[in-house]
C-alpha positions in Angstrom: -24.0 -27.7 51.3 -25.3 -24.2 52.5 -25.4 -25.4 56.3 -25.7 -21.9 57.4 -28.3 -20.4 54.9 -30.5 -23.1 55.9 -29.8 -22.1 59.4 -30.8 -18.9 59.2 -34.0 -19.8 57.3 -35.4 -22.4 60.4 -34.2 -19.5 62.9 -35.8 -16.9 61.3 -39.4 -18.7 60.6 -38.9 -19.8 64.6 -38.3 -15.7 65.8 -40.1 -14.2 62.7 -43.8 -15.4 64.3 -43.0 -14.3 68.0 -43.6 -10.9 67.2 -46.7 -11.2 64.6 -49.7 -10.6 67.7 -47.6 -7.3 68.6 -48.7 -5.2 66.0 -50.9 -7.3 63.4 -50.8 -8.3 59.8 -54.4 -6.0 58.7 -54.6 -3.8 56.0 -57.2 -1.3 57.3 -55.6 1.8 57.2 -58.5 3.9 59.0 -59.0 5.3 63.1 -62.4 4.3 65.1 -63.6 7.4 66.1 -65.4 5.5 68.6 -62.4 3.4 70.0 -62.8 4.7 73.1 -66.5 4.8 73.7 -66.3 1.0 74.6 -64.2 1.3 77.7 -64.5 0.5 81.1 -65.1 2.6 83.5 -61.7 1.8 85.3 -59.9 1.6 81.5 -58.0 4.6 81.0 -57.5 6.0 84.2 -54.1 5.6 84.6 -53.4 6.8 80.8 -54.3 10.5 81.6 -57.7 10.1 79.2 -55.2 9.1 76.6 -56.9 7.6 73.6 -56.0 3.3 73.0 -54.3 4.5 69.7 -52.0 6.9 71.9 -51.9 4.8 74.2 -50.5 2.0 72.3 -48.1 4.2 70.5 -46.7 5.2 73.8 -46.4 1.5 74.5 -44.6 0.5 71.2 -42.2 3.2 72.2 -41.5 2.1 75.9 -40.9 -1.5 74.6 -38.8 -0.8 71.7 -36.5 2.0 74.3 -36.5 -0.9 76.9 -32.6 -2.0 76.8 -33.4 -5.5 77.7 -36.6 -7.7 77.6 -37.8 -11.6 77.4 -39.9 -12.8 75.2 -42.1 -15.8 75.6 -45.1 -17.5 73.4 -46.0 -19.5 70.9 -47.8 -19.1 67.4 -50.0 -21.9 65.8 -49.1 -21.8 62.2 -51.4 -22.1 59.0 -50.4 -26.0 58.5 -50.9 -27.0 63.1 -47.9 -26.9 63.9 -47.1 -24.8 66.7 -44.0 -22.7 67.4 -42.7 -21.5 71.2 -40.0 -19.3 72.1 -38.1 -18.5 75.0 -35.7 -15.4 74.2 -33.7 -12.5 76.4 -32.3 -10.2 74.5 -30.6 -6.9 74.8 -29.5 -3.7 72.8 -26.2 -5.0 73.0 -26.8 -7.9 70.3 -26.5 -10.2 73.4 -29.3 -13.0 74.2 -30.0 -16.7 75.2 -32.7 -18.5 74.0 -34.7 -21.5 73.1 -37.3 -22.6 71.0 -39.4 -25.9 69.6 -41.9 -26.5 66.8 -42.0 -29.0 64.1 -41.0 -31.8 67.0 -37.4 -30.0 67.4 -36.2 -28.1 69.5 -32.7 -25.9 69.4 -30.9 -23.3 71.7 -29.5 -19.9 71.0 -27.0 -17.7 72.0 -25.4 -14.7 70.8 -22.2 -12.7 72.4 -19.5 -10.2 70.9 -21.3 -10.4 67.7 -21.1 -14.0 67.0 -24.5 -16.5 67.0 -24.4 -20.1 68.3 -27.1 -22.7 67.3 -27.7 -25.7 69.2 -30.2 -28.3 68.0 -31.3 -31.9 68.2 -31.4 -33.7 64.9 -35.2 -33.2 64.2 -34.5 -29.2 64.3 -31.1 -30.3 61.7 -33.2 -32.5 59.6 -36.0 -29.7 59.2 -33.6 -26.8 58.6 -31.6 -29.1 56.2 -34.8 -31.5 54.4 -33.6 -31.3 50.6 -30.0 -30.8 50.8 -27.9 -32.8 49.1 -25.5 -34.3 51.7 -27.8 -33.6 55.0 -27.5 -37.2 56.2 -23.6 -36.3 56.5 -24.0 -33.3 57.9 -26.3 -33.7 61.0 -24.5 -36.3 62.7 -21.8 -33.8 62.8 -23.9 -31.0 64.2 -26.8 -32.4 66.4 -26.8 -31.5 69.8 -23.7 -29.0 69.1 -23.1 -25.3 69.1 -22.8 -24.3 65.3 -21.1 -20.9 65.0 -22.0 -18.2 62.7 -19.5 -16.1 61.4 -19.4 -12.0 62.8 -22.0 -10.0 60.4 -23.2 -13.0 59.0 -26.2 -11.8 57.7 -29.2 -12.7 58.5 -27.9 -15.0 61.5 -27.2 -11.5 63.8 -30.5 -10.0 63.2 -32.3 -13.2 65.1 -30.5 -11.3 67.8 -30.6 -7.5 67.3 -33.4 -6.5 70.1 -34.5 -3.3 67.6 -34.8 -5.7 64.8 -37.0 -8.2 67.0 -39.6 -5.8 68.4 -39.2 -3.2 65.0 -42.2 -5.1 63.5 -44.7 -3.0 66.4 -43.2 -0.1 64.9 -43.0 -0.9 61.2 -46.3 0.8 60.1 -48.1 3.2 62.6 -51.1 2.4 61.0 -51.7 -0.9 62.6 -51.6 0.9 65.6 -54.8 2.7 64.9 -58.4 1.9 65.4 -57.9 0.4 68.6 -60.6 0.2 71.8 -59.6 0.2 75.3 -60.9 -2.9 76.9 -61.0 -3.8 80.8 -57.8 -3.1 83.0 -56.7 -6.4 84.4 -53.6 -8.4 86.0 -50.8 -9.9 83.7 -47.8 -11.7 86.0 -48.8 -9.2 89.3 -48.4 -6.1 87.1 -51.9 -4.2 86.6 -52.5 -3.9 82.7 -55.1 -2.2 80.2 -56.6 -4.7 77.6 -56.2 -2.8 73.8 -58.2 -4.7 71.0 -58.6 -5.0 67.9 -60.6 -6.9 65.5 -58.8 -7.5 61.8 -61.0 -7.5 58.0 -60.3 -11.3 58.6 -62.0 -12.1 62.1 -58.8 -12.1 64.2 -59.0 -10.5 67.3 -55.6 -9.3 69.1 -55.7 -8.2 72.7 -52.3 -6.6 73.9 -52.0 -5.8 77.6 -50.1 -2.7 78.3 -48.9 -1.5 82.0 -50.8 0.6 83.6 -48.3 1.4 86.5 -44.9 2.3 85.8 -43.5 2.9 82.1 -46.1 1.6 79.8 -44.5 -1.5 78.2 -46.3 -4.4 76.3 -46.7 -7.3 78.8 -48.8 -9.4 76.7 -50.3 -10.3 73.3 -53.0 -12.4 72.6 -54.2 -13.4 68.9 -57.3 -15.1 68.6 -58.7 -16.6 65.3 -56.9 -16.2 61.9 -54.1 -18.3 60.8 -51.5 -17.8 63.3 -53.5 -17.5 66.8 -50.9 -17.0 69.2 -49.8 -15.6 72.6 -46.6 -13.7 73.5 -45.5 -12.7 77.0 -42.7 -9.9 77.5 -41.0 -9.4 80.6 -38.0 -9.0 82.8 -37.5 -5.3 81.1 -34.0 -4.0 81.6 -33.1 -7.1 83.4 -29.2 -8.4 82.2 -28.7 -11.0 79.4 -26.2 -13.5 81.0 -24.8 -14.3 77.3 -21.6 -16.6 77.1 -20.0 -18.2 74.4 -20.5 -22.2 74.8 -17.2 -24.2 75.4 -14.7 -24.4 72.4 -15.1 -28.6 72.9 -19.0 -28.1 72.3 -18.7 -26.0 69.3 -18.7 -26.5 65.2 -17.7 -24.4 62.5 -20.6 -24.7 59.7 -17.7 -25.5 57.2 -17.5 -29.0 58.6 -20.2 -29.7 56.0 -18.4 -29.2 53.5 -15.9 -31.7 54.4 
């Protein structure tokens, strides 16, 4: 049995939705010419009369060249269920992390290029649900760290800080025909509201600094199929990544035994 394809699959569903209010799903492809016609007064002041299309390009960037940030939230999905994530990660490939949805929950970690997966047996029954030979399996991995092997792919990339934020930067155009909104506080840190409304009726708000470099400190997506919120924080702060205990931790081959 394919322990670790099917962990990479419940992994990457879990990260994969983290990111979604950052950028947008949309298909318009156009630029209000009006986007910024709709500010406040107090808006854009500390942007230099940037436009909120510049303005979020210049955030994309800061958070993207950040060498270290945490990212928390949580996505409804389509179906109700709702997925939240607690991740630091790093340029290094290092981070620590957790995350629940589905009624499971499962820890992460990742250090000198190799991934460790902890979760309870509802996170090993989901990831494994149609396998023949799951009911051996998951008494022999619950509640322990299940080692990937280095490069594994797919299991690194839950991992790789450019991979996690590259879907802001993926296509420029979802950057574009944005509105600056009203400047506010997110966690103590002064921050200018950028919306946009999709084809759909979803409405995503992200806040971006307005003192300091001018990363992303939250997303908000209302309506749609996958409302959501994501915070980012602690830029640049160290990811304290360390491999679990040899005692604690499983090869994924065991299933095959």
């Amino acid at each position: 049995m394919k322990t670790k394809k099917a962990l990479v699959a419940a992994v990457s569903v879990c990260l994969g939705v983290t990111v979604l209010a950052g950028c947008g799903n949309d298909t318009d492809k156009g630029t209000d010419k009006d986007s910024d016609k709709s500010a406040g007064k107090d808006s854009g002041d500390a942007f230099d009369g940037k436009s909120a299309d510049e303005i979020a390009a210049d955030a994309v960037k800061a958070t993207r060249d950040a060498p270290s940030v945490r990212v928390k939230g949580n996505v409804r999905q389509p179906g109700g269920n709702v997925i939240r994530v607690d991740f630091q990660v790093d340029d290094q490939d290092r981070c620590t992390g957790k995350m629940t949805g589905q009624g499971a929950k499962a820890d992460v970690i990742q250090v000198d290029q190799s991934a460790y997966v902890r979760g309870d047996e509802k996170f090993w029954q989901n990831a494994l649900k149609g396998q023949s030979g799951a009911a051996k399996v998951i008494p022999k991995v619950r509640d322990k760290w299940v080692k990937s092997e280095p490069g594994q792919a797919g299991i690194e990339g839950m991992c790789d800080k450019q991979a996690f934020l590259a879907s802001m930067d993926s296509d420029k155009s979802e950057r574009k025909g944005m509105t600056k909104g009203s400047t506010s506080e997110v966690d103590g840190k002064k921050a200018l509201a950028l919306l946009k409304k999709q084809p759909g009726g979803e409405k995503i708000t992200t806040y971006v600094a307005a003192e300091g470099k001018p990363y992303i400190l939250k997303s908000v997506t209302e309506g749609g199929k996958q409302a959501g919120e994501v915070s980012l924080t602690d830029f640049g702060k160290k990811v304290d990544a360390k491999a679990p205990p040899a005692d604690q931790t499983v090869d994924p081959k065991i299933s095959k035994s």
